[in-house]
C-alpha positions as CSV (number, residue, x, y, z in Angstrom):
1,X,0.0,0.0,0.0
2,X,3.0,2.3,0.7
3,X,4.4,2.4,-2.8
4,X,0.7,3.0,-4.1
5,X,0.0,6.4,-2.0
6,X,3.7,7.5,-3.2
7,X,2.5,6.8,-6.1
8,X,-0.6,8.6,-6.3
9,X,0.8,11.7,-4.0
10,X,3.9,12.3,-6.6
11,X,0.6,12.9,-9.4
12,X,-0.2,15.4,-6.9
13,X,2.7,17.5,-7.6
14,X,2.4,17.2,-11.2
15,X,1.7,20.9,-12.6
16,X,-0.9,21.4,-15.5
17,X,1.7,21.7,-17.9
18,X,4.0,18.0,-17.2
19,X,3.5,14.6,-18.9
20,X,-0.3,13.5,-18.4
21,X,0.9,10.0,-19.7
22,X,3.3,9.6,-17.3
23,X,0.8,11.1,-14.6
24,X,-1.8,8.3,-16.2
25,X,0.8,5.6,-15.8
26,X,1.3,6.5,-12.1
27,X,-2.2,6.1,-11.3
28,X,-2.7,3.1,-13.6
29,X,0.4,1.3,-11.3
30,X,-1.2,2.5,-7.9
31,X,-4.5,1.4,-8.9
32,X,-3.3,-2.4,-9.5
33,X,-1.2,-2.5,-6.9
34,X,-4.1,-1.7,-4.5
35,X,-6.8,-3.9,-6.5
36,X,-5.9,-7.0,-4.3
37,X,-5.3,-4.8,-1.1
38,X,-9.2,-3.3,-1.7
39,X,-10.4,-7.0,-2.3
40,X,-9.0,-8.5,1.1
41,X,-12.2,-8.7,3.4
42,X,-10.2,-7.1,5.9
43,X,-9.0,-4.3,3.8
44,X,-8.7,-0.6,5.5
45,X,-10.7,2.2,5.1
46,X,-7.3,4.0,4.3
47,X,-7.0,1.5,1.3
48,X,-10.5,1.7,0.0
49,X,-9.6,5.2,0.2
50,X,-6.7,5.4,-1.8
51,X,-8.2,2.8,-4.2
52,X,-11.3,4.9,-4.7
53,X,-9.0,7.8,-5.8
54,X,-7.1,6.2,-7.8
55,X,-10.4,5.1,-10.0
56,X,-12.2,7.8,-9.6
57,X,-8.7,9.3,-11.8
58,X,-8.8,6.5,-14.1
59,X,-12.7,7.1,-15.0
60,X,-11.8,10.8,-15.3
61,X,-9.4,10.3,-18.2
62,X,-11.5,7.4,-20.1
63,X,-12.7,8.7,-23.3
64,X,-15.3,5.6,-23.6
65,X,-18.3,6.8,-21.5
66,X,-18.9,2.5,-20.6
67,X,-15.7,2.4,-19.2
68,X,-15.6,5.3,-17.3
69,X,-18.5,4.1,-15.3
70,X,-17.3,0.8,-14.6
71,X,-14.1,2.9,-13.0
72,X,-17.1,5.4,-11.1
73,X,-18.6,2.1,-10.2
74,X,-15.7,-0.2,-8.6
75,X,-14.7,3.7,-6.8
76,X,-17.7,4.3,-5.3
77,X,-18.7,0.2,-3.7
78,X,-14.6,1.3,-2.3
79,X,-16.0,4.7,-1.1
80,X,-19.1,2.6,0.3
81,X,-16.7,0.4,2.3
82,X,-14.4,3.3,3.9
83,X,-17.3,5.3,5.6
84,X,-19.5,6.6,2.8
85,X,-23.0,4.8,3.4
86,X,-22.8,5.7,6.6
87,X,-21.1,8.6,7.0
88,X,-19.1,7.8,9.1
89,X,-16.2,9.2,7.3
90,X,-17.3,12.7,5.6
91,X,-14.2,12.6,3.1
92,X,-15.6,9.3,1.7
93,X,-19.2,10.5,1.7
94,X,-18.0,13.6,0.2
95,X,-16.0,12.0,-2.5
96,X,-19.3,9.2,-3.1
97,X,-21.3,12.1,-4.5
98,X,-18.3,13.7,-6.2
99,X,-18.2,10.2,-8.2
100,X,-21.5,9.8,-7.9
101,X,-21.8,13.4,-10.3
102,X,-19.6,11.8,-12.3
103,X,-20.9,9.0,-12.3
104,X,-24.2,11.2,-13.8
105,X,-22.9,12.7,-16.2
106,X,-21.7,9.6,-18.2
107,X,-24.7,7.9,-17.7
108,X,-26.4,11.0,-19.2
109,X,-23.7,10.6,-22.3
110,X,-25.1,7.4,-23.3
111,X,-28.5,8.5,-23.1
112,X,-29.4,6.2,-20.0
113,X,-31.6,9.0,-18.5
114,X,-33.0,7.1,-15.8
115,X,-30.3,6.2,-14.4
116,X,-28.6,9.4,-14.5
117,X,-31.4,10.9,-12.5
118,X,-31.4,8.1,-9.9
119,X,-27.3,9.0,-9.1
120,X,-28.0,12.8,-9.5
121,X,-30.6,12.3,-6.4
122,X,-28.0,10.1,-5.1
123,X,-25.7,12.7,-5.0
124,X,-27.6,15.5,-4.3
125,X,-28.9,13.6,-1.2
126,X,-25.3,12.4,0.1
127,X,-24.0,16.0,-0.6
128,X,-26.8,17.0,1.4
129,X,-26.6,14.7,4.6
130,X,-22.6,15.6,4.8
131,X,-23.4,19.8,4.6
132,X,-25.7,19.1,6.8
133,X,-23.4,17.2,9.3
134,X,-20.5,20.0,8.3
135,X,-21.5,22.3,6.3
136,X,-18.0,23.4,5.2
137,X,-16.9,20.1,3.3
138,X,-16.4,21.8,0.0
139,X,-16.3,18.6,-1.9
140,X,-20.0,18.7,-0.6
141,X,-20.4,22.4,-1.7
142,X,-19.6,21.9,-5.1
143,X,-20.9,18.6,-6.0
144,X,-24.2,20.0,-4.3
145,X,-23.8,23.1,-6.7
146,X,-22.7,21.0,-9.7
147,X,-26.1,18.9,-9.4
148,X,-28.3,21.6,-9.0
149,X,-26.3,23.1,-12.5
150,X,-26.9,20.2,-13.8
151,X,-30.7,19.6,-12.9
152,X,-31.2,23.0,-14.6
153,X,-29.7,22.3,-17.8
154,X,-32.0,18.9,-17.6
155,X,-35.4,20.7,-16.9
156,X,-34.3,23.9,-19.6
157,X,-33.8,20.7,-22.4
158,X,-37.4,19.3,-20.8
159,X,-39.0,23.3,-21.4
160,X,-39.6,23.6,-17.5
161,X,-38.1,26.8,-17.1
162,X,-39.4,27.3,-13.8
163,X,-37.9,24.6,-12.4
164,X,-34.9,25.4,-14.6
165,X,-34.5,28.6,-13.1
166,X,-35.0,26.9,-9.3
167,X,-32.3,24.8,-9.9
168,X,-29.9,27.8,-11.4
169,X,-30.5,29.5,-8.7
170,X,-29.8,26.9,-5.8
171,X,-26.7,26.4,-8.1
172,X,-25.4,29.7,-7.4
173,X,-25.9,29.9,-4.4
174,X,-24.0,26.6,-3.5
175,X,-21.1,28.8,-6.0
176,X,-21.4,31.6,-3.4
177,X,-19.7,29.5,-0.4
């Protein structure tokens, strides 16, 4: 587990402008070494975590919708593990609806509307529960703000401008904090 969080904390100090691939790489060699870690029954929170992170990257950067999700998917039953259903740990709850958005958008891209709506409630609701337990988790903040940007953009393609304009606004104001 130690050479898989040196791992992923040197992609930390990558800047904007160094080697993505080689950032990529780093991230694709943390994440298998932590795969059998994350699978032990016994495995740590701390590894889930780590794990989590490392797939939540990895579905970031796919181009294929399909397999972004299956990364947003294996991150978040990891999140689930480390505290997130809970909430018992508000960084893993926070970082649940994060991929959870994510998670949203892609199934939006492949036109699984349902679905997408089911994980942008999920996430709206877990966002919720954690600002509501600490309301200054800014993970929280802007995945509650992202939703509610999103939502509006659903209901403005729908021709419910009201509701458009309710969820703009809530946006915002999550954008204020």
């Amino acid at each position: 587990q130690g050479l898989a969080t040196a791992l992923l904390n040197q992609t930390a100090s990558f800047s904007i402008t160094q080697d993505a691939a080689a950032k990529l790489a780093l991230v694709q060699r943390a994440a298998e070494l932590l795969r059998p870690l994350a699978a032990e029954a016994n495995s740590s929170a701390r590894t889930q975590k780590e794990f989590a992170r490392a797939l939540a990257y990895l579905g970031f950067h796919q181009s294929e919708a399909e397999a972004a999700l299956g990364f947003f998917e294996e991150s978040r039953r990891g999140l689930a593990k480390a505290g997130a259903s809970d909430l018992s740990d508000l960084f893993s709850a926070a970082a649940y609806a994060f991929t959870t958005r994510s998670a949203s958008l892609r199934l939006a891209e492949l036109k699984r509307d349902d679905e997408a709506e089911r994980y942008r409630q999920e996430a709206l609701d877990v966002a919720g529960r954690v600002l509501a337990l600490h309301p200054g988790v800014l993970l929280a903040i802007n995945t509650r703000g992202s939703v509610e940007s999103d939502l509006a953009n659903v209901e403005a393609r729908r021709f419910q401008f009201a509701a458009a304009l309710e969820f703009a606004q809530k946006a915002e104001k999550f954008r204020e904090k």
